[in-house]
N, C-alpha and C positions, 0 to 999 in steps of 0.2 A: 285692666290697663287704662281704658279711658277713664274712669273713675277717678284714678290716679292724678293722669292728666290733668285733669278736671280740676282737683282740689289744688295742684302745683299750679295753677295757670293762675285761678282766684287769688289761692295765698300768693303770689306775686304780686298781684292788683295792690292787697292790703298791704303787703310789706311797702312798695314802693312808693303808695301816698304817705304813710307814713312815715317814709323819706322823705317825700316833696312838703310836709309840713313838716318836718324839722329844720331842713334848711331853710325853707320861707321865712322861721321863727328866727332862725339865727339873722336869715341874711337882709329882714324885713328892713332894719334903716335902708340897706344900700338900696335895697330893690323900689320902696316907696309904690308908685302908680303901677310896676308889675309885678306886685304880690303874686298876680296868678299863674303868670309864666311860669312858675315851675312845675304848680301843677297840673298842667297844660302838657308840659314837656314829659309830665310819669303819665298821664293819660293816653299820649302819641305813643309812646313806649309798652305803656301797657296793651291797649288797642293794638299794636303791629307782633306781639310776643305769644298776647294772652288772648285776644279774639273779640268778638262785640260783647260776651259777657264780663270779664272780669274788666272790659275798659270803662261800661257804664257802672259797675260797682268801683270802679276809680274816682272815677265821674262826681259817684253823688258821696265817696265816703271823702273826696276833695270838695265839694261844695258846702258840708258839715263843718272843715277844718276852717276853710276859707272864709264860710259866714259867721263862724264863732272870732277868726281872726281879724276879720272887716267891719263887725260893730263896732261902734262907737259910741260909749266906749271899749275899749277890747275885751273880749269878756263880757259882756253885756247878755242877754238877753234876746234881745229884739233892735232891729234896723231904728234910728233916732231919725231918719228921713229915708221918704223913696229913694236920695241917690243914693242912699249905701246899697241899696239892692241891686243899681243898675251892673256891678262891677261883676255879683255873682250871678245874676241873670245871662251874663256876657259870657261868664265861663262856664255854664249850663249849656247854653246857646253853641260855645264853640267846641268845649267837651264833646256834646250828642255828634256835631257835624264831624270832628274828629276820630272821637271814636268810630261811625260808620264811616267817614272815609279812610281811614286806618284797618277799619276790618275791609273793607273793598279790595282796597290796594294788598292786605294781604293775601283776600281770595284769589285775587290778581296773582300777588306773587304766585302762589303755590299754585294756581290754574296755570301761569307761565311756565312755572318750575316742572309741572307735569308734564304738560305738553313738549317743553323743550327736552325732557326725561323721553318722551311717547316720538318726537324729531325724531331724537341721537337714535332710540333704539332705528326707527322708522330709515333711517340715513345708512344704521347700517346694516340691516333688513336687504335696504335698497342695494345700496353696495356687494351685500350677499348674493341678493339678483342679479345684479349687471356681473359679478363672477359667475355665475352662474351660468347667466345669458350668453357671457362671452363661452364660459366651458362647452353651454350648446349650442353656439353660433360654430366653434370649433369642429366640437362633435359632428355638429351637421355639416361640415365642410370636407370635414372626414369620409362622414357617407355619403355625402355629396362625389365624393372622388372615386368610393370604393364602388359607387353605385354604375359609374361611370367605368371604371374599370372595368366592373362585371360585365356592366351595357355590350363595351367592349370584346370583353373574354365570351358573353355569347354569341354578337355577330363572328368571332373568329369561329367558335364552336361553330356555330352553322354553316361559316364557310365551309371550314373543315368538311364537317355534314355531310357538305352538298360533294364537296370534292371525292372523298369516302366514297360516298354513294354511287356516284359518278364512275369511279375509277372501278368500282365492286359492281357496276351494271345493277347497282340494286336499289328501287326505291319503296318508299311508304305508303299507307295510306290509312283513311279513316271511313266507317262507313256510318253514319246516323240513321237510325233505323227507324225512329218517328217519321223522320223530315226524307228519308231516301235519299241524305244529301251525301255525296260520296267526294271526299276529300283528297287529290293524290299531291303527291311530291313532284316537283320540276324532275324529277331520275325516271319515275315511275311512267310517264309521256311519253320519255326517251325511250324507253324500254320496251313498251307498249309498240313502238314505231310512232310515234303521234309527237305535233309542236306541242310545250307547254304551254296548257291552257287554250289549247284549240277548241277543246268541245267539255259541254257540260256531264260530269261526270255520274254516271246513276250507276245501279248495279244491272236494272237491265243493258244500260250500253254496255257496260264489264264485259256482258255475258256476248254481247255480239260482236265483241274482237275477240274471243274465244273460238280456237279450230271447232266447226263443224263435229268433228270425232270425239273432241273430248268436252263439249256443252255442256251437255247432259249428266258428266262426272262431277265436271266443278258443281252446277246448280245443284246437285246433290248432296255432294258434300259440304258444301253451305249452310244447308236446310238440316242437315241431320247434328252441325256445328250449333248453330241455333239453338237446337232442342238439347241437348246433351249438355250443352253452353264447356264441350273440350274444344280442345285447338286443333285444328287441321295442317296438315302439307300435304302438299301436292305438286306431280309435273304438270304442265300443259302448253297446247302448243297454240301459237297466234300465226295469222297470215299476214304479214305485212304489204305494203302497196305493191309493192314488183312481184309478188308471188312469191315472196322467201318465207319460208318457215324459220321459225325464234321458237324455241323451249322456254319457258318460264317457269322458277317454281316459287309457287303462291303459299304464304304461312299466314295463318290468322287466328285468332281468338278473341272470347265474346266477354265482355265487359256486360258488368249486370247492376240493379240499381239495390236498392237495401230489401228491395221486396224481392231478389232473387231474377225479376224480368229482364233478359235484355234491352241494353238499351243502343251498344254501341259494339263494333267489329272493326279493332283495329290488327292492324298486317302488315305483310312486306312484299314484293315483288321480284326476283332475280334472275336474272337474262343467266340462263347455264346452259348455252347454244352450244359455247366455246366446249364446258366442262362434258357435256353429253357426247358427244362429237370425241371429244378424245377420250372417253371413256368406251364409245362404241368402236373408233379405231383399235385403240390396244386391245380387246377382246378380239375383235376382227383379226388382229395380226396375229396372237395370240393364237387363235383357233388357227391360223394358217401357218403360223411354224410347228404347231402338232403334226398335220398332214404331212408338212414337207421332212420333219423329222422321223413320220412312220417307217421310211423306207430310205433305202439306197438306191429304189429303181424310180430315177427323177421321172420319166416318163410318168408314172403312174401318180407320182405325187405332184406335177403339174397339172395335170388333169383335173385332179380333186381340189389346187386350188383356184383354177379356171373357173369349177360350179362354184365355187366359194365366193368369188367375187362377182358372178352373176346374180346369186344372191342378197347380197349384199351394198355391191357398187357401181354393176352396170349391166346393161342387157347382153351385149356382146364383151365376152373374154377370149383373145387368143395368145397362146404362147408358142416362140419361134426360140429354135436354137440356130445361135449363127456366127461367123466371124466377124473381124473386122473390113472383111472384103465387098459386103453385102450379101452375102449369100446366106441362106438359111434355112431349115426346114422347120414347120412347123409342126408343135409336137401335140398340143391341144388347142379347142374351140371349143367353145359352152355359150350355148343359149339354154332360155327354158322350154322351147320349142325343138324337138329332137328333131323336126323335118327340119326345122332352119341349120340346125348345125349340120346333117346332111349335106343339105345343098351350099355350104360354105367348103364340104371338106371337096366336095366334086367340083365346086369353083374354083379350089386353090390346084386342084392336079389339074385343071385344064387350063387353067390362066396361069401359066409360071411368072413369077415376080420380074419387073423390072430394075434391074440390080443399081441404074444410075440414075434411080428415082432423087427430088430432091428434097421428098417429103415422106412420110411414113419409115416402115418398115427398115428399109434396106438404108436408107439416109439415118437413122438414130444406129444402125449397127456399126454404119461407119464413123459416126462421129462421137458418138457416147452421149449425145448432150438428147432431154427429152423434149418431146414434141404436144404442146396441149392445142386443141380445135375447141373456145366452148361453144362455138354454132357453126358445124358443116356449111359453108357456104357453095353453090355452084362451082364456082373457079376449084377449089380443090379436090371436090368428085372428078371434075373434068381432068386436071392434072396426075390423076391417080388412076387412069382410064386408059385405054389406046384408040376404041371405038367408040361409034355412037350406040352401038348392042351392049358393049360394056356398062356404058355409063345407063342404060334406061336399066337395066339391072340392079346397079350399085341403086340409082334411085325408089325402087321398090321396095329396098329394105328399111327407109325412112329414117337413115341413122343422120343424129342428130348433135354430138357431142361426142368428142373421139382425145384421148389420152396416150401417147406411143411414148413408154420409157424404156431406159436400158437395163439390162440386168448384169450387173458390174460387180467382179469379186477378184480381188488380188489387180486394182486395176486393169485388168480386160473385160471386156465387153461381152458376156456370152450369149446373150440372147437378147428379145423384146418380147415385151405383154404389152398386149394393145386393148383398151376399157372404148368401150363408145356406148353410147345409150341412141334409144331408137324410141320405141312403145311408151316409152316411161319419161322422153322429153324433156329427160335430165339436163341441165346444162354446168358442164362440171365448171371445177373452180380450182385458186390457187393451193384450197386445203384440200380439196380430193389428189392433188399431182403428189401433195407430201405424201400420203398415205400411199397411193401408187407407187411411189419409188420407195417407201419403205418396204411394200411388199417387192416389189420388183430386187430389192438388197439380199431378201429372207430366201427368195428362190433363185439369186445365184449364189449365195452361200450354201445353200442345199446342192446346188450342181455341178457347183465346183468339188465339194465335198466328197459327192459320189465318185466325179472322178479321180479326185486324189486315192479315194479307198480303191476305187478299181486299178489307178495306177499300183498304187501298193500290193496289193494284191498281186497285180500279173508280176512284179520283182519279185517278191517274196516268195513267189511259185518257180520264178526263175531262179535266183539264189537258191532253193532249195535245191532244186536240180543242179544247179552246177555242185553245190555242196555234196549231195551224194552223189555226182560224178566223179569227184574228187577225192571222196572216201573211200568209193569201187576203186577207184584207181591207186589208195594209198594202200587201201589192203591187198591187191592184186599187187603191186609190183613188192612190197612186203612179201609175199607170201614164195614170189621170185625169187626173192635175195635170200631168203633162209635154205632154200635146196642147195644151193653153191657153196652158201658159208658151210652149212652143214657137212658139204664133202669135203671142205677145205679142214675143218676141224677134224675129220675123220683123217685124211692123209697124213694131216699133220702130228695125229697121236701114232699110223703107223711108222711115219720116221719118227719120231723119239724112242718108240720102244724098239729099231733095229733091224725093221722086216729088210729092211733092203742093205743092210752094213750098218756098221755105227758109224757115229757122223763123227765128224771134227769138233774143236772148240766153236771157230766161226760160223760152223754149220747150224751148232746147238742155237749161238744167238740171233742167225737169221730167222730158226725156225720158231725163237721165242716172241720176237719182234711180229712173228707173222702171226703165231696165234693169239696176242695180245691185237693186233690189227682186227681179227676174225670175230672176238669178244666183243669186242667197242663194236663192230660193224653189227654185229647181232643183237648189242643192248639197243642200239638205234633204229632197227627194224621193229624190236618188241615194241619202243617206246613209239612208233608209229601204229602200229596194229593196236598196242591198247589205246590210244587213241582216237582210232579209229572205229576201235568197239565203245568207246566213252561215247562219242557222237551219235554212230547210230542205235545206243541204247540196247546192247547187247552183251553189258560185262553184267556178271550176276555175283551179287553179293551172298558171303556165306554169314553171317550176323551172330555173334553169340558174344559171351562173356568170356574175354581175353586178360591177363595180367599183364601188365603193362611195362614189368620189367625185362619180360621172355624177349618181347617185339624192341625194345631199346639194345638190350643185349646181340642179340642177330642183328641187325641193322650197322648197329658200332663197329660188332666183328668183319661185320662186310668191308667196309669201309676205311681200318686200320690201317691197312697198308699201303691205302690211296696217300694218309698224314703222313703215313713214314716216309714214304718216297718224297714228299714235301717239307720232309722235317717240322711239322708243325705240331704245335700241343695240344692234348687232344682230356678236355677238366670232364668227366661223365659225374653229374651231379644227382643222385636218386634222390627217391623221396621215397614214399613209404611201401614197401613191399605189399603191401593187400590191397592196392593201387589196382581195381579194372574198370576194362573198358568195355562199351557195348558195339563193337565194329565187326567186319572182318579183319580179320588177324592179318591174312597176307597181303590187302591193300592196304592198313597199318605202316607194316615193316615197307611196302614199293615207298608211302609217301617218306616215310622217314630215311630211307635210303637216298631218294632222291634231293632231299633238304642237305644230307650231310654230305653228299658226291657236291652237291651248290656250293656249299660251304668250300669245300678243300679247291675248288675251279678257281674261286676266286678272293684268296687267300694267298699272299705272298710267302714266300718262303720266312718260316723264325715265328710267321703270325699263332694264331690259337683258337681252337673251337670249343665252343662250349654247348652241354646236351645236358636240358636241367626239365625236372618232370614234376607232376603236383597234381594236388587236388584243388577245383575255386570251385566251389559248391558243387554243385551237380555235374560239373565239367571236369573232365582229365584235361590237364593244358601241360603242352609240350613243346619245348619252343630251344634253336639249333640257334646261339647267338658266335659271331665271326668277326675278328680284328680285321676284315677285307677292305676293301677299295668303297664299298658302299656304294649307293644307288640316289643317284639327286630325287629330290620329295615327288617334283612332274611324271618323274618317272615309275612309281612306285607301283602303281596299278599294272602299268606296262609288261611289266615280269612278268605277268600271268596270263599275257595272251599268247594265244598257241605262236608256233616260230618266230616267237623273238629274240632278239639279237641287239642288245644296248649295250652301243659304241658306251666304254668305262676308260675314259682318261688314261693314258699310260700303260696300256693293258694291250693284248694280242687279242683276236675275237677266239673266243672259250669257242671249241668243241660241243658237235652236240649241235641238233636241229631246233633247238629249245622247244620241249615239248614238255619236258622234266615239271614246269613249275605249274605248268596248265593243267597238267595231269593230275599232279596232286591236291591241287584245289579242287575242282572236278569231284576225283576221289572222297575228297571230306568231306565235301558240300552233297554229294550220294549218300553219305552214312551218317546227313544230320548234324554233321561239324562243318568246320571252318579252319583255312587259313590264312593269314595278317602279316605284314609286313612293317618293319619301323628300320630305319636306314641314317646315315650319316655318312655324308659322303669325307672319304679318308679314315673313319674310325670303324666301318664295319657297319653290320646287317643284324637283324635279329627275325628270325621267322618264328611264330608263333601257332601250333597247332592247336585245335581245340578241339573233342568230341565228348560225344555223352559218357559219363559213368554209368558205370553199372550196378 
């Protein structure tokens, strides 16, 4: 390709003098003194096209033309004097200078043309950068913002944090274990009992706001955490400045370096004063609603919870039972000192209570509201006193903190338990009174209780008694009324058959009127006496496998002539003949007598009964439905209880103690069945029997 170049550059040289001495030739008159100017002008040409090469072969193949064209004569030879030479000398002279200032100015050019090629890219190179610059001046303005947001969203995070923490009584820490430099959280101070940042924090100092009791657990379980490099938890307790005990429980784990060593122990701290505390209350109550639910006999289960809370929540427990008047006896005291409780129970019988005390005892019976002491002061020894021998007594016993609530169920007041600590120099608080009256809730709902059941009880023992007084008395005058009817029925079969003359027409129907009087009065003795045997559990069932159309049959027949007399229609619907039952047969046929006598009672004259029977799986179902007056839905149940008697709309009160419907329910519900009732008031009744098949 250069090669190329090469020869194209030269052969331009040659062609174009070759031009510039044809025109010379042509245009030599005109030109005269600037023969050479032309080829000057293919020399400039050549030189700025072709390069310093092919311009100095311009140069001398134009100094060949020009000195063969500038002898004289033309054509010649050789120069006829020095000036012919001066002209070609000139254009030698100014050829060279041209030509290299022509190749200069080229180099020029294409060094320009390069560079301003090597600019543009350069220009927009730069331009590339400055978008660029701008994209990451942007970018960084971006993160600039995002960074600051974060900044942000962590100081919020840490608030949070701290708030968290705060709110959870729980905080952090770190422990470096080259440096023993021990890192806590602004919570963990708190929690501690300590200002943040009061004191420098080591794990020996750790260990000496750690209770006395449990030192020696944490530093151990520390040490074995270390070795082990697992995690620990643990409770434990701190004393804070005023002497209050804080639970704490402590979580940590060991961070290690890539050799396995520890090197750091970080953890948490959390105040579960609160969680402890009412986790030991509700066991506590817990454990004392068992005791009071052991028994009915409150005495004994106050008592046990009197130790319960001496154990538990104070040195002295007593429990009083009492009115709203003040008055009271006390039913338990528990110390853990049996002499002490001794000499309190000998205190209490010899110093009877001051009933218009206006503190203690007899002042929270009467007022319901509770009484807390957290430091016995003089002034209320002495107001609880009468003497100065009293009071040097009360003082001996060093009580020191005293709790009097009431024991409130069904809003009355039944008693007081009185908490005080002595030995132990308790000073109670607002969360010991909760737990106090909650217990104090548990044992009057216990004593109330007892005596509701003792109430119950002695009714239930009294009802009972009036009930079989009631019985004695329905089967004794029962048993009265059938000697008399019985004679009556007797006399009155001897006047119909004649012993004493035959009677009259009129005589016939007084004496029929009578012995229909003497029936009815006998069916209502029986229906008293079997009721009377239903109560006290003395009718005896004969049970066997009965056919169930025998018993609808006899029952019907019984019954026919009550419908006739009523003109009513009377549908007998059977069902399958190999139909039995597993009852007795004869209290069978009483109930179903007494459904169908229900029916015709109350069944107006023109209405219709219907007696339909079946099998529904395992059950014979028997059911007496009536066009009657019907029975409103409130009432429904009502039918069945013994002497009832519901007023029915438009109607005279039905005959009959009602005993009829109680009896036969009684009866079915004896032999394993059941009777139901579905009613409409003005369209009639439908009673429904059911007992087992057989």
């Amino acid at each position: 390709m250069n090669f190329q170049n090469r020869v194209l550059r030269y052969g331009f040289a040659v062609v174009l003098t070759l031009l510039a001495a044809w025109i010379t030739t042509l245009a030599q008159p005109l030109l005269r003194q600037t023969v050479l100017a032309v080829f000057l002008a293919s020399i400039v040409v050549v030189a700025w096209y072709g390069g310093i090469g092919p311009a100095l072969l311009a140069l001398a193949l134009s100094a060949l033309v020009a000195g063969f064209l500038l002898i004289q004569p033309e054509g010649s030879p050789g120069f006829q004097s020095a000036g012919d030479a001066v002209p070609l000398v000139v254009l030698l002279m100014l050829g060279v200078l041209i030509a290299f200032v022509s190749h200069r100015a080229r180099i020029s050019e294409r060094q320009l043309r390069v560079q301003t090629a090597e600019l543009m890219e350069q220009a927009v190179e730069l331009e590339q950068q400055m978008e660029s610059t701008q994209a990451l001046q942007i970018e960084l303005e971006i993160a600039n913002d995002q960074l600051e947001s974060a900044n942000r969203d962590l100081e919020r995070s840490r608030e949070f944090l701290e708030q968290a923490q705060r709110s959870a009584h729980l905080g952090s820490w770190e422990w470096d274990i080259a440096s023993n430099k021990v890192t806590w959280s602004d919570e963990l101070f708190r929690v501690y009992g300590l200002v943040p940042g009061s004191v420098d924090v080591s794990f020996e100092t750790f260990l000496g706001l750690v209770h006395p009791d449990d030192r020696e657990m944490v530093g151990r379980t520390v040490q074995n955490s270390l070795q082990s490099h697992a995690p620990y938890q643990f409770d434990h307790r701190v004393v804070l400045a005023g002497g209050a005990i804080r639970w704490i429980e402590g979580r940590g784990r060991v961070v290690v370096d890539d050799a396995g060593s520890p090197v750091r122990l970080v953890g948490s701290g959390q105040d579960v004063t609160e969680r402890r505390r009412t986790a030991e209350a509700q066991r506590f109550l817990a454990e004392a609603g068992e005791k009071l639910g052991s028994s009915l006999d409150y005495a004994t289960t106050l008592a046990a919870v009197a130790n319960l809370a001496v154990r538990e929540l104070a040195d002295w427990c007593s429990i009083a039972i009492g009115d709203s008047t003040g008055r009271y006896e006390n039913i338990a005291v528990a110390h853990r000192n049996p002499d002490r409780v001794k000499w309190a129970e000998e205190w209490t019988r010899t110093h009877p209570p001051r009933l218009d005390a206006h503190t203690g005892t007899p002042n929270v019976l009467r007022t319901g509201k509770p009484e807390i002491h957290p430091v016995i002061g003089p002034e209320l020894l002495r107001a609880a006193v009468e003497s100065e021998e009293e009071l040097r007594a009360i003082e001996e016993l060093g009580l020191y903190s005293a709790m009097i609530v009431p024991m409130i169920a069904r809003g009355r007041t039944l008693g007081v338990i009185t908490f005080a600590s002595a030995e132990s120099r308790r000073e109670f608080n607002s969360d010991d009174l909760w737990l106090a009256q909650r217990l104090a809730g548990r044992a009057a709902f216990a004593v109330d209780n007892a005596r509701l059941f003792d109430e119950a009880q002695k009714a239930q023992q009294a009802a009972e008694h009036a009930n079989r007084a009631k019985m004695d008395f329905l089967a004794a005058m029962s048993h009265e009324f059938r000697t008399p009817l019985n004679a009556i029925a007797g006399y009155a079969q001897l006047l119909e058959l004649g012993v004493h003359g035959e009677l009259t027409g009129d005589q016939r129907e007084f004496l029929e009127r009578l012995q229909r009087s003497q029936r009815h009065l006998l069916g209502l003795v029986e229906e008293v006496l079997s009721f009377a045997r239903i109560e006290a559990g003395t009718v005896r069932y004969d049970v066997s496998d009965v056919t169930i159309d025998e018993l609808v049959a006899h029952a019907a027949e019984m019954t026919l002539p009550q419908m006739r007399g009523k003109g009513l229609r009377f549908d007998l619907r059977s069902g399958n003949g190999d139909l039995r039952v597993r009852a007795d047969g004869e209290r069978v046929e009483q109930i179903l007598v007494n459904l169908l006598s229900n029916a015709v009672k109350f069944t107006d004259e023109g209405g219709s009964i219907t007696l339909d029977y079946g099998a529904d799986g395992d059950e014979i179902v028997v059911s007496v439905a009536d066009t009657g007056i019907g029975i409103p839905g409130d009432q429904l149940e009502a039918v069945f209880e013994p002497f009832a008697q519901l007023p029915h709309a438009g109607s005279k009160r039905s005959s009959g103690v009602g005993l009829g419907l109680a009896i036969s329910r009684d009866l079915a519900r004896a032999m394993g069945g059941d009777i139901t009732l579905a009613s409409t008031v003005g369209a009639g009744s439908t009673f429904t029997l059911r007992l087992p098949g057989a």
